[in-house]
C-alpha positions as CSV (number, residue, x, y, z in Angstrom):
1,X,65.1,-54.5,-88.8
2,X,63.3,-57.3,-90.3
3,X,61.9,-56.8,-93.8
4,X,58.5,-58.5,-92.6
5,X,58.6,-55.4,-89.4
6,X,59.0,-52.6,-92.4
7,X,55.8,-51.4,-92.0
8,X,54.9,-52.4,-95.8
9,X,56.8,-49.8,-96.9
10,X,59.1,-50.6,-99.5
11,X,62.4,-48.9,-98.4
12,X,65.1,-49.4,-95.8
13,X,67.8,-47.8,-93.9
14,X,71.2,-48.6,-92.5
15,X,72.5,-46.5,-89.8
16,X,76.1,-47.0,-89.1
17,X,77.2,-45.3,-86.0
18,X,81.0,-44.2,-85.9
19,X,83.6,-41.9,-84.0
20,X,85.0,-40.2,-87.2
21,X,84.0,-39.3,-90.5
22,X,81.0,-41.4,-91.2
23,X,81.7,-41.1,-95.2
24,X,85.0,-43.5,-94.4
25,X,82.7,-46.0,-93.8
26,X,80.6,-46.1,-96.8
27,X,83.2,-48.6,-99.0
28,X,82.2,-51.5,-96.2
29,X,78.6,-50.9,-95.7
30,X,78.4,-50.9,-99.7
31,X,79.7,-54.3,-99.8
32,X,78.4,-55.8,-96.7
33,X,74.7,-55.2,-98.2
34,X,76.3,-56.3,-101.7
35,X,77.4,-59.3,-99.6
36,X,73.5,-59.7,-97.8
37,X,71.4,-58.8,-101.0
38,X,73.5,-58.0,-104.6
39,X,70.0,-56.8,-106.1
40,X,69.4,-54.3,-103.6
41,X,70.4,-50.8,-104.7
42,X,72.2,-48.5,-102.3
43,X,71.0,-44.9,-103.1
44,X,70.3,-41.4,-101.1
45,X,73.9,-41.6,-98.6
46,X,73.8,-38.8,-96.3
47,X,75.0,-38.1,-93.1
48,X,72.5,-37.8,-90.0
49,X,73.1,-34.4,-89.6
50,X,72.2,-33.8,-93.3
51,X,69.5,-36.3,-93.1
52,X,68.0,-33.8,-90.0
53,X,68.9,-30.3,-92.1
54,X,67.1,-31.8,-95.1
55,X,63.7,-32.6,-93.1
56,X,63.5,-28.9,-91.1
57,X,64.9,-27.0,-94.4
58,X,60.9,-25.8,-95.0
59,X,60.3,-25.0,-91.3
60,X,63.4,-22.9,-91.2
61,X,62.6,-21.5,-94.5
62,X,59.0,-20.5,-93.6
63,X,60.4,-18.9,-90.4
64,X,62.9,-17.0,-92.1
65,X,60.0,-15.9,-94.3
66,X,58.0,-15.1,-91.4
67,X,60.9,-13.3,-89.7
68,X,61.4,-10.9,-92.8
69,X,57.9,-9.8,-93.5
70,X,57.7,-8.9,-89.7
71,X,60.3,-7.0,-89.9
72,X,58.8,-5.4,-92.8
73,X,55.2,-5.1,-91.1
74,X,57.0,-3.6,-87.7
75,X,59.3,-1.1,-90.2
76,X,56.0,0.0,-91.7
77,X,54.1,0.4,-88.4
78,X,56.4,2.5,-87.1
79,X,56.8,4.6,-90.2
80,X,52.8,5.2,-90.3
81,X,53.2,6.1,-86.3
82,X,55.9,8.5,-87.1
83,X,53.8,10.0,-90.3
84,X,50.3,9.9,-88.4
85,X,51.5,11.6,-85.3
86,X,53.6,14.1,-87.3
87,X,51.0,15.2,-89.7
88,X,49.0,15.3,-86.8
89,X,51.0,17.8,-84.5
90,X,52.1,19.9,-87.5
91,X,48.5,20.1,-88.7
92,X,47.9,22.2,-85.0
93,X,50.2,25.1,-86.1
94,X,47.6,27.1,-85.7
95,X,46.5,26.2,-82.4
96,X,49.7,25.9,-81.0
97,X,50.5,29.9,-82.4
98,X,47.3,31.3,-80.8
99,X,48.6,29.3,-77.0
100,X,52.0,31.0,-77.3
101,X,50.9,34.1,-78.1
102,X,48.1,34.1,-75.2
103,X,51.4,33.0,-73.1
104,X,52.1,29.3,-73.2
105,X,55.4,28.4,-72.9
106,X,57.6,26.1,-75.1
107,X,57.7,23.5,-72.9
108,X,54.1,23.6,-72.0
109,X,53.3,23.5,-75.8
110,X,55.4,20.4,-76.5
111,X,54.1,18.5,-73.2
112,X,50.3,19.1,-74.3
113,X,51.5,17.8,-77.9
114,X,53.5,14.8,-76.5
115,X,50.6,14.0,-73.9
116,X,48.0,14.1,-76.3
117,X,49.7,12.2,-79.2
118,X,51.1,9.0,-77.1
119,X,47.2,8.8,-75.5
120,X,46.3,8.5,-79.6
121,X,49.2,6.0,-80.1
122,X,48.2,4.7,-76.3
123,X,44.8,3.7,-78.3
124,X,46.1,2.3,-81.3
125,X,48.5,0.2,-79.4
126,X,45.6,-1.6,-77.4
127,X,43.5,-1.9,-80.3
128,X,47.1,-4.1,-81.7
129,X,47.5,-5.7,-79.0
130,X,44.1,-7.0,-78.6
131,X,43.9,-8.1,-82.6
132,X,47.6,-10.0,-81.7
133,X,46.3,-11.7,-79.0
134,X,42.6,-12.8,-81.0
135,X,44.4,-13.5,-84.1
136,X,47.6,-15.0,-82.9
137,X,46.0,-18.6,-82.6
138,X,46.1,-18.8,-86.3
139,X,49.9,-18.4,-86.6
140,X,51.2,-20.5,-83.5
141,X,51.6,-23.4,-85.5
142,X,54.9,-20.9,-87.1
143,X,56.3,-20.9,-84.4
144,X,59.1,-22.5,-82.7
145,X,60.5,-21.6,-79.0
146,X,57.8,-18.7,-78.0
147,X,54.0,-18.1,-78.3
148,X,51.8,-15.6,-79.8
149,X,51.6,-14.5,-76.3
150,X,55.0,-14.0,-75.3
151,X,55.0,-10.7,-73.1
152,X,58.9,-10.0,-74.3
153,X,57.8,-9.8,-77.6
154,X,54.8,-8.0,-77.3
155,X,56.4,-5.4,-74.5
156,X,58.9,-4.8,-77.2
157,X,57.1,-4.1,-79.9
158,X,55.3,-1.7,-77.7
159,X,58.0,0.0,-76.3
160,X,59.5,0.6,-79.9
161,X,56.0,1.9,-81.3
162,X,56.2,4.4,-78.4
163,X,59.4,5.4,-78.5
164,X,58.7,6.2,-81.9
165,X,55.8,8.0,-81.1
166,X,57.9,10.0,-78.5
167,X,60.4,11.0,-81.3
168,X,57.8,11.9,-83.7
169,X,55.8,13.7,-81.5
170,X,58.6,16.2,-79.9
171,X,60.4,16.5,-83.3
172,X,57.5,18.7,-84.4
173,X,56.0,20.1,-81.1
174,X,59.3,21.5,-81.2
175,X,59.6,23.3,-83.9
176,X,55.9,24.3,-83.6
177,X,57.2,25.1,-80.1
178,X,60.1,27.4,-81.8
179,X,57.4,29.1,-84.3
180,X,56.8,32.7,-83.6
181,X,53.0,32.9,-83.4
182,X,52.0,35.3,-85.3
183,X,53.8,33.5,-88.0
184,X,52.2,30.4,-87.4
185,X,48.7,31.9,-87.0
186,X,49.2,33.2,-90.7
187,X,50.0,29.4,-91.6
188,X,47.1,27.2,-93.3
């Protein structure tokens, strides 16, 4: 490219395409720019490929970052899930004593638990989705290959939330289920 169609910018670039190992090739491009212009220094040889790693090292970086605290943010949503809905049925000892001892069975007790807690996780989860949707404009520019909308992702993250809900909802409806009530009317 000619010096006067730089763009006034003040440095220049030789690409030398070749069919093997493009650092062979540096001894003659050194000397056929020695041989153009001696003055002009040759500095900042890299390879395409590192040229192209170089220039996306912050994206990658700030989606690796991104990638972590999600992971993070999903590991601590599903931990409050499985704390909230498992202080919740074990608060209900009580209640769930006096219906088996006016003849509720087990597994009517730990359907009532399940069906009530996923409706309270049912909430929470539309109350997420609906802030992920508002606020996911603000982070789109983050990301590469899928959209703040991407139903996968979001149906994922749902289904995990609820399966952990599931699993912290029937671990202690069952062993409220396995209480004898008048031991668990006698518990505060």
């Amino acid at each position: 490219m000619p010096v006067a169609n730089a763009g006034g910018t003040n440095q220049l670039f030789v690409l030398a395409r070749t069919a093997g190992d493009p650092m062979s090739l540096l001894p003659d491009v050194r000397r056929i720019v020695r041989e153009l212009d001696p003055n002009q220094p040759i500095y900042a040889i890299q390879t395409l490929e590192e040229a192209t790693r170089a220039s996306v090292f912050e994206q990658r970086l700030t989606l690796i970052l991104l990638q972590i605290f999600a992971a993070i943010a999903l590991s601590l949503a599903c931990v409050g899930v499985y704390g909230m809905v498992s202080y919740a049925v074990s608060s209900r000892s009580k209640e769930i004593g006096i219906r088996m001892a006016l003849g509720a069975d087990r597994a009517g007790v730990i359907r009532l638990v399940l069906k009530q807690s996923l409706f309270l996780v049912a909430i929470g989860t539309a109350i997420g989705l609906a802030g992920s949707l508002a606020l996911g404009r603000f982070v789109e520019s983050l990301l590469f290959g899928t959209t703040p909308t991407d139903p996968l992702a979001l149906l994922s993250v749902v289904m995990l939330l609820g399966l952990v809900a599931l699993i912290a909802g029937y671990l202690p409806a069952r062993r409220a289920g396995r209480l004898d009530p008048a031991r668990a009317l006698r518990m505060d």
